[in-house]
C-alpha positions in Angstrom: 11.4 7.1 -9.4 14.4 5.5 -10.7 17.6 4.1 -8.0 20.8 5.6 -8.3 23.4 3.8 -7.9 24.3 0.2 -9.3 22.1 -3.3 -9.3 23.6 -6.6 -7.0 24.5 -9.8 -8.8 21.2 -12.2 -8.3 18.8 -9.0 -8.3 15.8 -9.3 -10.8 15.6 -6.0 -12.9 12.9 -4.5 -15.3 14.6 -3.3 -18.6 13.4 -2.5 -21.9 15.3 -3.8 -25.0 16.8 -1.2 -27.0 19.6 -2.6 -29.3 19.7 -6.4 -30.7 23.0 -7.5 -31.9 23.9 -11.3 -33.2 26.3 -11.2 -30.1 23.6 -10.2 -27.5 20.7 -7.9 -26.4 21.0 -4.6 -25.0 18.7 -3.7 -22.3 18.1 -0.4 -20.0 17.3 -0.4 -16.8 13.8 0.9 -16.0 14.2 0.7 -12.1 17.8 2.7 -12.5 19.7 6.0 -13.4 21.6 5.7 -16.6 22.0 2.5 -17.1 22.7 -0.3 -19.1 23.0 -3.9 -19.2 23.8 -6.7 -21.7 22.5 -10.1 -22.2 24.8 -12.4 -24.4 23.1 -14.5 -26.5 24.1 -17.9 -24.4 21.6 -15.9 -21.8 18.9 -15.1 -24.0 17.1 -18.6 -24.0 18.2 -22.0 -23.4 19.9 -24.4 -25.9 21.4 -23.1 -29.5 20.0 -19.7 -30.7 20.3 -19.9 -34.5 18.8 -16.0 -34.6 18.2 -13.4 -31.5 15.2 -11.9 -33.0 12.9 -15.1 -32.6 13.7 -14.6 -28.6 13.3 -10.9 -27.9 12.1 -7.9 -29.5 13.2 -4.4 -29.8 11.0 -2.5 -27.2 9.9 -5.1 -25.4 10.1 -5.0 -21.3 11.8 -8.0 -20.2 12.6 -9.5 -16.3 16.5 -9.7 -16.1 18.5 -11.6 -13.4 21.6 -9.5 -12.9 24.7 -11.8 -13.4 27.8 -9.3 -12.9 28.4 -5.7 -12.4 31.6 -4.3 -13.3 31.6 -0.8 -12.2 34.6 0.2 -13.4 33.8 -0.9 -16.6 30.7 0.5 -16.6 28.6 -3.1 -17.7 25.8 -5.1 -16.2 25.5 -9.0 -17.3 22.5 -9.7 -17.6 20.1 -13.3 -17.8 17.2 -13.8 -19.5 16.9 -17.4 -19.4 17.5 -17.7 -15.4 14.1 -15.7 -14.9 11.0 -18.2 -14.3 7.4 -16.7 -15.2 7.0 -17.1 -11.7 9.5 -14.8 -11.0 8.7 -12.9 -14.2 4.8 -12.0 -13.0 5.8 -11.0 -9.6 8.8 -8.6 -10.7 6.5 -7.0 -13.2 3.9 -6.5 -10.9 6.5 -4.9 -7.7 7.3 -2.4 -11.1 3.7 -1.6 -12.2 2.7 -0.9 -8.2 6.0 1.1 -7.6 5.0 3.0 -10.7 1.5 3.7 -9.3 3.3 5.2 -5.7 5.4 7.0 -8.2 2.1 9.2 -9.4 0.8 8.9 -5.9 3.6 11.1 -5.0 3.1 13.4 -7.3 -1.0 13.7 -6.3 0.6 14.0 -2.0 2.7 16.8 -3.2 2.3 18.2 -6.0 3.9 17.6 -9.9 6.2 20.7 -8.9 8.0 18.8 -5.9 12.1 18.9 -6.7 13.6 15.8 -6.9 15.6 16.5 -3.9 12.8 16.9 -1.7 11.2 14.1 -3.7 14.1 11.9 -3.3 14.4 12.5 0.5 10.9 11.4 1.1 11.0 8.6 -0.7 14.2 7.6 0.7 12.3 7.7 4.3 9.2 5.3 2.6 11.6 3.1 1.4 13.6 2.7 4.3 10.9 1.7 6.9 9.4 -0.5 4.2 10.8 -1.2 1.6 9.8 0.8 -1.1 7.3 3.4 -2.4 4.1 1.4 -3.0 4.5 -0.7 0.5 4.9 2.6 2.3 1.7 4.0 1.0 0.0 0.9 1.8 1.1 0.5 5.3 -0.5 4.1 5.3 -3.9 3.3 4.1 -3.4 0.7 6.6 -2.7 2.0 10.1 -2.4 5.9 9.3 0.1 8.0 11.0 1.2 4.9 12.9 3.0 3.5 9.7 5.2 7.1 9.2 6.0 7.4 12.7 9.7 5.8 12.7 10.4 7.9 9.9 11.7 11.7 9.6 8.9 13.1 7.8 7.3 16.1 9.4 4.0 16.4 10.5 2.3 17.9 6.9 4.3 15.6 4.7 3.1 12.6 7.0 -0.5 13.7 6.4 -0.1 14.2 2.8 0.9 10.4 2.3 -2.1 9.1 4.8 -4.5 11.2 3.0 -3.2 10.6 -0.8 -3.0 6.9 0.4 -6.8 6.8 1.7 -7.9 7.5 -1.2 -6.0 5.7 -3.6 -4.6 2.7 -2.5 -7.1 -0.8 -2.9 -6.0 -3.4 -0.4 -7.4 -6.9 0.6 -9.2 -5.0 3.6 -8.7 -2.9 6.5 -9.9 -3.2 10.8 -10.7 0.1 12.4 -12.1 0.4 16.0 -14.0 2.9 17.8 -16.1 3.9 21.2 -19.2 4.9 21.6 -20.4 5.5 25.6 -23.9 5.2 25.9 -26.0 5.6 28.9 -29.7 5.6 30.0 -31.1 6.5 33.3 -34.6 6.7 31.9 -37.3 4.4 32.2 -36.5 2.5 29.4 -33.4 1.5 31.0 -31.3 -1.8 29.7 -34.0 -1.8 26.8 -32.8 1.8 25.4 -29.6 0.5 25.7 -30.1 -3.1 23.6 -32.2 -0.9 21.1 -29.5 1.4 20.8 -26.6 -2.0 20.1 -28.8 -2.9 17.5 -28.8 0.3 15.7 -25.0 0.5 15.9 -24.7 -3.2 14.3 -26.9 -1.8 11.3 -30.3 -3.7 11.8 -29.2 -5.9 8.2 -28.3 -2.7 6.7 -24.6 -3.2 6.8 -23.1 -3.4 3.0 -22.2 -7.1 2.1 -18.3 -6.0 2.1 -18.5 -5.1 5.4 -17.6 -6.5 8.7 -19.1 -4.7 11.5 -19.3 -6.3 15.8 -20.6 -4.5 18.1 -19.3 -5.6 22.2 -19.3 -4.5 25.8 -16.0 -3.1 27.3 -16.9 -2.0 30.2 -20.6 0.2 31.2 -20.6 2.7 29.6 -18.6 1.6 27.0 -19.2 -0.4 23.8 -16.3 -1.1 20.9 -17.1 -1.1 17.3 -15.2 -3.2 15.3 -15.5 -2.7 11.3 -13.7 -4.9 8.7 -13.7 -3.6 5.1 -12.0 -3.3 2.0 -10.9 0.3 2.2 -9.9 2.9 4.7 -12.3 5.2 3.6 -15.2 2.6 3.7 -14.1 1.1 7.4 -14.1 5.0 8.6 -17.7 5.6 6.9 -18.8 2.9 8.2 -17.6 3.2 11.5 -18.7 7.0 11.9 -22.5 5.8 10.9 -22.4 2.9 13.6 -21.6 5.3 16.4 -24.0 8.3 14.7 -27.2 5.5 15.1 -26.4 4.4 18.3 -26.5 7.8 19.8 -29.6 8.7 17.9 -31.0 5.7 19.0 -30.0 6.3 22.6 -31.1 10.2 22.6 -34.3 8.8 21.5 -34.8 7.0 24.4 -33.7 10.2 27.0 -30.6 8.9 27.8 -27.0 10.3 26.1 -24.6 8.9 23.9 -20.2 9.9 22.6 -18.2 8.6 19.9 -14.7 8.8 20.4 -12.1 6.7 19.1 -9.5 5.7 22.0 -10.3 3.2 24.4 -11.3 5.0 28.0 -11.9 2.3 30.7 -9.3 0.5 32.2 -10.0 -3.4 32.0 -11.9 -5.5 29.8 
């Protein structure tokens, strides 16, 4: 996806170089529409540039601080020399995870999607936070719950949650879940430990994962999983509840999963 419209002065902007001149470098825009800045040679690098081409190379994607934009004119100033590497590595890395949302799109709805639709929904991602990749990974996230201040109808919502799920790595993820379980056999409060035990894994939980087990209220018991992906917190959280109500039906008494909270206090 590429930004209509024009850059601010002090932005930092991905370009590639296309035409090197003894006056200055040409550079386009990667992040916008049609267009097209220029960095004079006093911007390329600092102190006296005896010849461009030992700076910058044709092809080459460079991190740009935007100096002046003359619309009427139709130019962009450009800086090279006013970009840090600090500022360099995180620029090029906001590019290279807006490009990966960019294809995530395309995998929620489909390589056919018309850039007006597309436009519209990425307009809605980008407005609530910030851009493409930070609106698929507020998705992996919380779900539904990221989208739900946005305009998006119910199926496009889904499509982001679901293409999000399974393609977006972040540092990790907190799910929580129910699971009632109750014993009026013989085997009482010991069913009921036995069952706890099966729900926190007995050691079998993977390394990556987080998983707590505690009382809310009889009947209910919260299961709290920590991991490094949706998909993994859900697994795992799905196979704590599935051994506690084994466990429990073992024993005679009865066992439900569900995901909301149902007694009152704490």
């Amino acid at each position: 996806m590429k930004y209509s419209g024009w850059p601010d002065p002090g932005e930092l902007v991905v370009g590639k170089i296309d035409e090197i001149e003894d006056f200055g470098v040409f550079v386009d825009l990667e992040e916008y529409e049609d267009k097209r800045g220029l960095i004079h040679i006093s911007e390329v690098a600092s102190g006296w540039i005896k010849n461009v081409r030992d700076h910058v190379r044709e092809g080459q994607i460079a991190v740009c601080k935007v100096l002046d934009v003359d619309e009427s004119s139709q130019q962009i100033d450009l800086s090279l020399k006013d970009v840090n590497d600090h500022q360099r590595s995180d620029k090029i890395q906001e590019w290279k995870n807006e490009q990966k949302a960019d294809n995530w799109m395309e995998l929620a709805f489909g390589e056919e999607i018309d850039d007006e639709d597309y436009t519209a929904i990425a307009n809605e991602l980008i407005a609530i936070h910030g851009g493409l990749y930070e609106g698929f990974k507020q998705a992996a996230i919380h779900g539904e719950e990221a989208l739900e201040d946005t305009d998006l109808d119910d199926g496009e919502i889904e499509s982001i949650v679901d293409t999000a799920r399974e393609n977006v790595s972040v540092p990790y993820v907190n799910v929580t879940g129910y699971v009632d379980l109750e014993n009026p056999t013989e085997t009482g409060v010991d069913g009921i430990r036995e069952a706890l035990e099966a729900a926190e894994g007995n050691g079998e939980v993977p390394e990556e994962v987080d998983l707590e087990v505690s009382y809310v209220g009889a009947p209910e018991y919260r299961i709290t999983v920590q991991a490094p992906n949706y998909k993994t917190a859900e697994s795992q959280l799905e196979e704590s509840a599935q051994r506690a109500v084994t466990a429990i039906e073992g024993h005679g008494g009865t066992g439900a999963y569900h995901r909301e909270r149902r007694t009152d206090d704490e």
